[in-house]
Residue, then its C-alpha position, 0 to 999 in steps of 0.5 A: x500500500x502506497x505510504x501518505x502522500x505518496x501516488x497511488x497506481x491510479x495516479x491519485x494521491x492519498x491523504x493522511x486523513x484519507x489514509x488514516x480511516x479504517x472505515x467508509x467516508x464518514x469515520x476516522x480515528x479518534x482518541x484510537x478508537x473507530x468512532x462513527x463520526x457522521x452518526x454521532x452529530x445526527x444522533x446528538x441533533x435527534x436527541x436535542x430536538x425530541x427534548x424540545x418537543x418534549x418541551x413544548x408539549x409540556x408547556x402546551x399540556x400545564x396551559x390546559x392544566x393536563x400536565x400529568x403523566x401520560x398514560x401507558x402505552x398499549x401492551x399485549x394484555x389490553x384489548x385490542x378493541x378498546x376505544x380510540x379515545x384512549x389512545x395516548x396519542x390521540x388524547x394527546x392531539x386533542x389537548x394540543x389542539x385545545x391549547x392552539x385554541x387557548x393560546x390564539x387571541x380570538x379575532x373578528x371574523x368581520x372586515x373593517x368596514x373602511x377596507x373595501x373603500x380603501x382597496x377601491x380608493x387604491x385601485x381606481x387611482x391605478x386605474x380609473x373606472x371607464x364609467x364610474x359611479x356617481x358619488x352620491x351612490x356610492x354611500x348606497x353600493x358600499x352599504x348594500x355591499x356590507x349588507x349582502x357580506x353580513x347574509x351570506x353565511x346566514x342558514x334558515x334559523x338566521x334567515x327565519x330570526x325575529x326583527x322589530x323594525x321601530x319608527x315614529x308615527x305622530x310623535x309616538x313610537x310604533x314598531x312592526x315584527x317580522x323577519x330577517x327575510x321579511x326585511x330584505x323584502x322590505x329593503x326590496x320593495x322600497x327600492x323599487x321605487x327608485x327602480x321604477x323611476x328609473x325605467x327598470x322593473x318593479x319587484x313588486x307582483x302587481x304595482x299598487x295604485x296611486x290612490x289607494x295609499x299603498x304607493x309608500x314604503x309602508x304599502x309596499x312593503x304590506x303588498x309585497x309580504x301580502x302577496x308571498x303565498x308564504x313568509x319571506x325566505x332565503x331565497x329574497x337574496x337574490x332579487x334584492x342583490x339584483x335589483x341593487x347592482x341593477x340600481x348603481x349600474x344605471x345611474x351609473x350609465x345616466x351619469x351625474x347628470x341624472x341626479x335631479x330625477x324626481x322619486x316618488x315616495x307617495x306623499x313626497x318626492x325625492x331628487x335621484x341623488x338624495x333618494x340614492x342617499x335615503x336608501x343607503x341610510x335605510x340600508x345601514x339601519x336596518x343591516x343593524x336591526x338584523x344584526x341586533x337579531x342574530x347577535x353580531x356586532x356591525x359599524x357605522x358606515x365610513x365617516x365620508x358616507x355617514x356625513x352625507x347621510x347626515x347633511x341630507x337629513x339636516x337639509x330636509x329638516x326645514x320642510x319637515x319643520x314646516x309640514x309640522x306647523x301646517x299640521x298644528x304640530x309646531x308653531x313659529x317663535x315669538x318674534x316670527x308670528x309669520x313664515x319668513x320670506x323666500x330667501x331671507x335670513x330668519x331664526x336658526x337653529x345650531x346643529x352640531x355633529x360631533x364624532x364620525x362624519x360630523x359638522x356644523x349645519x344652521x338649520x332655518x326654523x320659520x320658512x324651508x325657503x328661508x336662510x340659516x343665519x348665525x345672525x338669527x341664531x336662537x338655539x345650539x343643539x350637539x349631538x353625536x354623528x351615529x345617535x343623531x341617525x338613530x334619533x332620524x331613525x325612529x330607533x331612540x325617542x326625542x326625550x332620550x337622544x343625550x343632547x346638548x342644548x342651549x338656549x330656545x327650547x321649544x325650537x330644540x324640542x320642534x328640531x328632535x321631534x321633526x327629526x324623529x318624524x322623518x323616520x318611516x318603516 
């Protein structure tokens, strides 16, 4: 044999180290002895980590408060036909996955409601929409949008779930039950009538008459439940989500331009952009009311939207104020015994928003075509933004709203009671 170093018959050269071991690749002489070098390290390794699991389940089985030993393993003596639950391990799997549970911080399954408006911000700025949506609908297919988010893992118990929908009625609190499917009915049937007015197809089976008083929100919703052969069920989804994708995309394709189209609500009328803005509030109020029904938290729409469901209730204010005075329910202030002028400054009312999608609005309280003026203001109201809609909502009395007031407090009085009037089922 060729001494180290040395050239071998091959042509190669032998290493000492080569030539020292007595083995396969791998081995080598230490200390005289044949130590299997490779084997040592990864035993050494196997062993470190089974310690570490050890650990781990240790720490996982005290967070359970199961650190007792395990139990024996299965020998000849035991039946072979016992239970699998005890199986070691798998007793030993179902506290480590309880453990998982327990160490997770429960979270919301819930989006933020912002993130959709966020990721559409995001993406039109990259790419602006070849037609986009007018930004008085936007409030609604955002609102819809969440809606339809909240019922899609709805099953029949959630679907056939009690609601209470509560508006006011001559001043005083009035209430309807019925479902988290009769609901969607509702929603349906009122937003028919911006469908309608817009040339698409009336969801309802027959529209009703204009005389008979059943052109409303009220009489609709009544004709539409009365002419279901049964109760409203899950499958009032699909219409409902039709019709409003079938709402944003034509006034979508109209343009802004088409925003003063009237709406007829029966007794009143409502400009396209306004009923559009009517009808994302309503949708908001009464995704919370099914929410209420089933248990599951829901937000406020965002601040942007919120503010302009606000500034459209706090522009209608005026004409509520004087229908009211026409029906004996309010009348003018002291130093105003007539309706002022069109045009003119005349007694204001201070209306403060506070929180979310808040502001400052002068509201005129002697005349819809008359002029909030800080000249003429003779009471300062502060309100918080989401109570503010509860209160136009009909969901919390006048008597209840927490509301900061100053000074005249019978035109505070007419202001909360002629918001609460706007409220509807």
């Amino acid at each position: 044999m060729p001494k180290p170093g040395e050239f071998r018959d091959d042509g190669a050269a032998e290493s000492p180290s080569r030539a020292g071991r007595s083995g396969g690749e791998g081995t080598g002489l230490v200390g005289g002895r044949g130590v299997e070098v490779g084997a040592d390290v990864e035993e050494a390794a196997d062993a470190e980590r089974a310690e570490d699991a050890v650990d781990v389940r240790a720490v996982l089985r005290a967070a359970v408060g199961q650190d007792q030993p395990e139990p024996a393993l299965a020998g000849a003596d035991q039946p072979a036909g016992r239970d699998e639950h005890a199986d070691p391990a798998a007793d030993e799997a179902r506290r480590l996955r309880e453990a998982v549970g327990l160490l997770h911080q429960p979270e919301s399954l819930d989006l933020n409601p912002a993130l959709r408006t966020r990721v559409l911000k995001g993406c039109l700025s990259r790419r602006p929409p070849r037609i986009p949506v007018p930004d008085w609908a936007v409030p609604y297919d955002a609102e819809t949008a969440r809606l339809d988010a909240l019922l899609q893992d709805f099953g029949d118990a959630e679907w056939h779930a009690p609601v209470r929908l509560r508006w006011f009625d001559d001043d005083r609190p009035t209430s309807r039950r019925t479902t988290v499917a009769g609901v969607i009915a509702h929603l349906l049937s009122v937003d028919g009538l911006v469908a309608t007015a817009l040339g698409l197809e009336d969801p309802l089976p027959a529209a009703p008459g204009r005389g008979d008083g059943a052109a409303g929100p009220a009489g609709r919703t009544e004709a539409y439940w009365r002419a279901s052969r049964f109760p409203p069920t899950r499958t009032v989804r699909g219409p409902w989500r039709e019709q409003s994708h079938s709402l944003v995309r034509t006034v979508s394709f109209t343009g802004s331009h088409a925003g003063g189209l009237p709406v007829a609500y029966g007794d009143f009328a409502l400009p396209l952009h306004d009923a559009m803005l009517d009808r994302a509030f309503e949708c908001w109020v009464h995704a919370a009311d099914i929410a209420e029904a089933v248990h599951y938290p829901y937000e406020p729409p965002a601040p942007h939207h919120l503010h302009r469901m606000i500034d459209l209730a706090a522009r209608l204010l005026p004409s509520v104020l004087a229908e009211r005075r026409r029906a004996g329910l309010s009348a003018p202030g002291d130093r105003t015994p007539h309706l002022v002028p069109a045009g003119a400054p005349g007694r204001s009312l201070r209306l403060e928003i506070e929180g979310a999608g808040g502001g400052e609005w002068l509201i005129a309280l002697d005349s819809p075509a008359a002029v909030g003026s800080a000249d003429h203001e003779v009471a300062h109201v502060a309100l918080d933004g989401v109570e503010f809609c509860h209160l136009a909502a009909g969901h919390i009395s006048p008597e209840d709203a927490a509301a900061g007031q100053h000074g005249d407090r019978r035109a505070v009085r007419d202001v909360l009671f002629a918001t609460a009037s706007m409220s509807r089922m």
